[in-house]
C-alpha positions in Angstrom: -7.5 20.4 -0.8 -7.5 17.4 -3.3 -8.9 13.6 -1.6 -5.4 12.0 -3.0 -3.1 13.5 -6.1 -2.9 10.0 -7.6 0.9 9.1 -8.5 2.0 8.3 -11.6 -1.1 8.3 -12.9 -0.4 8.2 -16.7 2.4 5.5 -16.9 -0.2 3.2 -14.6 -3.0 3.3 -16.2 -1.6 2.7 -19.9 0.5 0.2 -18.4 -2.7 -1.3 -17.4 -5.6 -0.9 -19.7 -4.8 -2.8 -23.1 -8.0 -4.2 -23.9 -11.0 -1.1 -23.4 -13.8 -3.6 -23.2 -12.1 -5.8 -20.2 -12.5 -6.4 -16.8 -10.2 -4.2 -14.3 -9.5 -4.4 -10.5 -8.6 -1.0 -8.4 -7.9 -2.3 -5.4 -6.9 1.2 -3.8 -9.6 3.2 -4.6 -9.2 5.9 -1.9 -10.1 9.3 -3.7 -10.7 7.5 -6.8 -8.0 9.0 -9.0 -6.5 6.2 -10.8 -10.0 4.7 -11.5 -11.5 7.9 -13.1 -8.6 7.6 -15.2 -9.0 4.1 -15.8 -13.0 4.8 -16.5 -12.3 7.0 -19.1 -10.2 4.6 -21.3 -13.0 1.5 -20.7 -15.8 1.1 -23.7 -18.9 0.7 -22.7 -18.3 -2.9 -22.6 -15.6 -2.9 -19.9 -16.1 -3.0 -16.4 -13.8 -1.2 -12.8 -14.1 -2.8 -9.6 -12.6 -1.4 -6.6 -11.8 -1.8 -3.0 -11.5 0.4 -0.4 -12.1 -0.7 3.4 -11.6 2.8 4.2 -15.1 4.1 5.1 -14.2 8.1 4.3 -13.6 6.3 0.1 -16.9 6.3 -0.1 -17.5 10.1 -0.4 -15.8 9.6 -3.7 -17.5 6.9 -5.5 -18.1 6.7 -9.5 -21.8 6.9 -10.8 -21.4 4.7 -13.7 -23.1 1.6 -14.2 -19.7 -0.6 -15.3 -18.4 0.8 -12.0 -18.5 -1.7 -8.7 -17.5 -0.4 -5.5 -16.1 -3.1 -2.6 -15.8 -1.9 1.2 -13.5 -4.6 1.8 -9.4 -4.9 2.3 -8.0 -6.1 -0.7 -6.6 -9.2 1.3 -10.1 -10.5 0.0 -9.2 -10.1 -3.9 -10.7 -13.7 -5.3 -13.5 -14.3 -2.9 -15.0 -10.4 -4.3 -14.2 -11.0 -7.8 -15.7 -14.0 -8.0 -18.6 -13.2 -5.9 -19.0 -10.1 -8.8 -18.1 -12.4 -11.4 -15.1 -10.3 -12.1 -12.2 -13.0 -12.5 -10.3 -13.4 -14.1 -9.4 -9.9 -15.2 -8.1 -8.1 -17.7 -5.4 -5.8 -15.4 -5.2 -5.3 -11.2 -4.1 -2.3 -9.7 -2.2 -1.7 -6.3 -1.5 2.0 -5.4 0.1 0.9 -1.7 0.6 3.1 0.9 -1.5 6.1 2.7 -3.4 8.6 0.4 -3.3 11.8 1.0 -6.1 12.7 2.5 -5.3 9.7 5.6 -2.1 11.8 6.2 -3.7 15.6 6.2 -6.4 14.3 8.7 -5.3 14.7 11.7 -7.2 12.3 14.2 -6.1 9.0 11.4 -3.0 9.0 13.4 -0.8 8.9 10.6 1.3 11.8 10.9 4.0 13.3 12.8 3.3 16.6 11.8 -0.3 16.9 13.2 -1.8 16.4 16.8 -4.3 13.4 16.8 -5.3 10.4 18.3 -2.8 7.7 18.1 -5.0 5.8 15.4 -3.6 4.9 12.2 -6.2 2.1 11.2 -7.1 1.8 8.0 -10.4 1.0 8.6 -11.3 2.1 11.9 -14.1 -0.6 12.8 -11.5 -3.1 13.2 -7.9 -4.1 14.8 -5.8 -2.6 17.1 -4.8 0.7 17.1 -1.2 2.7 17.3 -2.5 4.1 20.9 -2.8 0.1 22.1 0.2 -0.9 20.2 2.9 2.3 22.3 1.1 1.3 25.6 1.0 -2.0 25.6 3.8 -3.8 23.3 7.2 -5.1 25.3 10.1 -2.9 24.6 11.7 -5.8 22.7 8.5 -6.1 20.9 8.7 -2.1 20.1 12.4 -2.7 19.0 11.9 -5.2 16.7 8.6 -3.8 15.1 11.1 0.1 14.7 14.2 -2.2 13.7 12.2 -4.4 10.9 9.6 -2.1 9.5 11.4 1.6 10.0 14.3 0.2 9.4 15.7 2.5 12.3 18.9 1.1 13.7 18.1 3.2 17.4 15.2 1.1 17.3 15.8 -0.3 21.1 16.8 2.9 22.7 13.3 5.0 21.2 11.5 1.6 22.4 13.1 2.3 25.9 12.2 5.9 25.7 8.1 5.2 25.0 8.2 2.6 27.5 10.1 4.6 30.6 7.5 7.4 29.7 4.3 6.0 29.2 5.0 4.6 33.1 4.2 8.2 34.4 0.6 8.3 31.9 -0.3 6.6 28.5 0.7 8.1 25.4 -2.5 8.9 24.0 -1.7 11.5 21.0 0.4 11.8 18.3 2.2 14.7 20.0 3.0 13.0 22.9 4.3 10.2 21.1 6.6 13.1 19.3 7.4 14.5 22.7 8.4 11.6 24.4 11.1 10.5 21.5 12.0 14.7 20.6 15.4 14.1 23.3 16.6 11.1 20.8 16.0 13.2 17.3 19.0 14.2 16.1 19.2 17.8 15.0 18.2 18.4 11.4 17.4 14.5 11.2 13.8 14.5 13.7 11.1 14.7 10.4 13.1 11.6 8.6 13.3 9.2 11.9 9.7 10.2 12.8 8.3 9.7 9.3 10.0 5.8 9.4 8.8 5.4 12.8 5.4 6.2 12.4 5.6 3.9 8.9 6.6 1.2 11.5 3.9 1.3 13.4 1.3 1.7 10.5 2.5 -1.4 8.7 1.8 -3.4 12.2 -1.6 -1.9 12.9 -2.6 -2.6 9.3 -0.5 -6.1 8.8 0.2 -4.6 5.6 3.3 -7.1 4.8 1.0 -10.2 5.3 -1.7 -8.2 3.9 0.4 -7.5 0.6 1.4 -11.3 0.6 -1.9 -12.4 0.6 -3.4 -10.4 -2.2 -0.3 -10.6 -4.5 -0.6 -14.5 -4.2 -4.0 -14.1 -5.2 -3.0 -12.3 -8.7 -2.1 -15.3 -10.2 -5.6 -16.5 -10.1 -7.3 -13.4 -10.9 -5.9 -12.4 -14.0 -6.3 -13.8 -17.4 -3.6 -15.3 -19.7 -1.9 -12.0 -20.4 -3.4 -10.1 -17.8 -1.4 -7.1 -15.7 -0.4 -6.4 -12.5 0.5 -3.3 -11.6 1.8 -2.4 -8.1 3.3 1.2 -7.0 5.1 1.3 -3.5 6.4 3.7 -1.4 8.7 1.7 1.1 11.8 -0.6 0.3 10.1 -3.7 2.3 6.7 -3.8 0.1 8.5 -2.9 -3.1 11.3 -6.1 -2.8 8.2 -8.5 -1.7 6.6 -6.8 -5.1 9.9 -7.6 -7.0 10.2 -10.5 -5.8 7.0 -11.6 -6.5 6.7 -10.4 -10.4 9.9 -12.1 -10.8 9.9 -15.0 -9.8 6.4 -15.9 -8.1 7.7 -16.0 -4.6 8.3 -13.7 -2.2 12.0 -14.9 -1.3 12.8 -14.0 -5.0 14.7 -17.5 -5.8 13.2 -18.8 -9.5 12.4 -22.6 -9.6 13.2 -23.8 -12.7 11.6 -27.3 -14.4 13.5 -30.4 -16.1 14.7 -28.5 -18.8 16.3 -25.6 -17.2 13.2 -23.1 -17.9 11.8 -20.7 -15.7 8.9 -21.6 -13.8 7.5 -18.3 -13.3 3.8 -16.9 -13.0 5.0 -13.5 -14.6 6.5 -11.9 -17.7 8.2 -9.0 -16.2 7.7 -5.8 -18.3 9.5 -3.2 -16.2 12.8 -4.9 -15.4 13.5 -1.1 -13.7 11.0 0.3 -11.8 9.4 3.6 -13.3 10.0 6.6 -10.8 8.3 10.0 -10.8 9.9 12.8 -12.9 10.7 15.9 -11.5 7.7 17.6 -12.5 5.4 15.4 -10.7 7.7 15.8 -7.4 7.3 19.3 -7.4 3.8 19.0 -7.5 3.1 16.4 -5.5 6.4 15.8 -2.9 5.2 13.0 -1.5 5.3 11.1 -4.7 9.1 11.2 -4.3 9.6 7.4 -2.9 6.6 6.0 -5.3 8.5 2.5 -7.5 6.1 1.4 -10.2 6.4 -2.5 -11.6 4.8 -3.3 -14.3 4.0 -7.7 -14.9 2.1 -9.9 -17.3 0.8 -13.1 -16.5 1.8 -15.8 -18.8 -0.3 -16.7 -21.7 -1.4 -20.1 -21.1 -0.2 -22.9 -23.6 
């Protein structure tokens, strides 16, 4: 079994890579797909740098000397690149999301479908975990956290459900977790309310909306005049704060505009439509289904 079948691998990475002998930021390296593919379209002039704070990335590393690994969460973009003298850059890459490989391994947490620890940490030397998070979070806390990132409108009565159960013994396992909630899945519906709230409680062990935030507000200063940024999502929530932000350089989406009625923008957008798998890719890869890519270009600097 593959590490990660990298989605949308060709329209990203010629999106991205316009100048071979540039300096270009993977900042979801994971099994290392998109940046092999980057790698080979790089002279030997241009250099890939790439974070991961996923310890198991490592096992896929790139032996080439314009390659620069980074065990750190991307949140740190500018204080790394600078650090390795690589900003601004020529193109930054965001595959968001879980690869592969987190989902298939069954004590990450991260899916429904196998038994494992209730984990779901990115990196696993830091934070709280999903089994502190079902144990020890309010059922109002629960409700909000299902109704805002799963966007499950039964949030309350599955937060009720954990709560009432995990009085008799904490919910320790993914399968308990699937147990407990089972009497509120409606037939034929159980996979689909599972997957979104398991997504829910991934995006709050890994902060990944404030985590996004912080590394998309760091683009602006990474890239060079006519740099790209190139984001694929998954979910609606990360792909409208991507939107948002290509378009208008703020996360609420509302464009400032100066004394003259122009834009003030950081961005030229250059996918005004996001780019979706074909059907091809779906059949091989199903969980490429959801992926949005967005495509920007910073402005060129008068």
């Amino acid at each position: 079994m593959s590490y990660h079948n990298p989605v949308l691998l060709e329209e990203s990475i010629s999106q991205l890579v316009v100048n071979p002998s540039g300096i270009y930021v993977d900042v979801t390296f994971g099994g290392g797909g998109h940046s092999r593919k980057i790698m080979e379209r790089l002279s030997p002039s241009g250099r890939l740098l790439a974070f991961d704070q996923d310890a198991d990335a490592q096992n896929n590393l790139i032996d080439d000397g314009r390659f620069q690994f980074i065990a750190s969460n991307f949140r740190n973009l500018k204080k790394f690149l600078q650090y390795y003298k690589g900003c601004p850059a020529d193109g930054i890459l965001a595959d968001l999301g879980v690869s592969s490989h987190q989902f298939d391994t069954a004590d990450r947490g991260f899916s429904h479908r196998y038994d494992g620890e209730l984990d779901m940490r990115m990196n696993r030397q830091k934070g709280i975990s999903a089994r502190e998070i079902i144990n020890g979070y309010t059922v109002e806390r629960l409700a909000s956290l299902f109704y805002t990132y799963g966007e499950l409108s039964n949030g309350r009565r599955l937060a009720q459900q954990i709560v009432t159960a995990r009085e008799q013994g904490e919910i320790a396992t993914t399968a308990q977790l699937v147990e407990t909630l089972s009497p509120l899945l409606p037939k034929g519906k159980e996979n689909k309310i599972l997957s979104q709230l398991f997504q829910a409680i991934r995006i709050e062990v890994n902060d990944e909306m404030t985590v996004l935030k912080e590394f998309l507000s760091q683009t602006v200063e990474c890239l060079k005049p006519r740099g790209r940024l190139v984001v694929i999502a998954y979910h609606s929530l990360e792909d409208r704060l991507v939107k948002n932000f290509m378009r208008s350089g703020k996360f609420e989406g509302e464009i400032e505009k100066d004394f003259f009625g122009n834009p003030l923008t950081p961005f030229n957008l250059l996918t005004h439509k996001a780019i979706v798998p074909d059907e091809n890719e779906i059949a091989i890869n199903p969980r490429a289904r959801s992926a949005k890519l967005r495509v920007a270009e910073k402005h060129n600097e008068k």
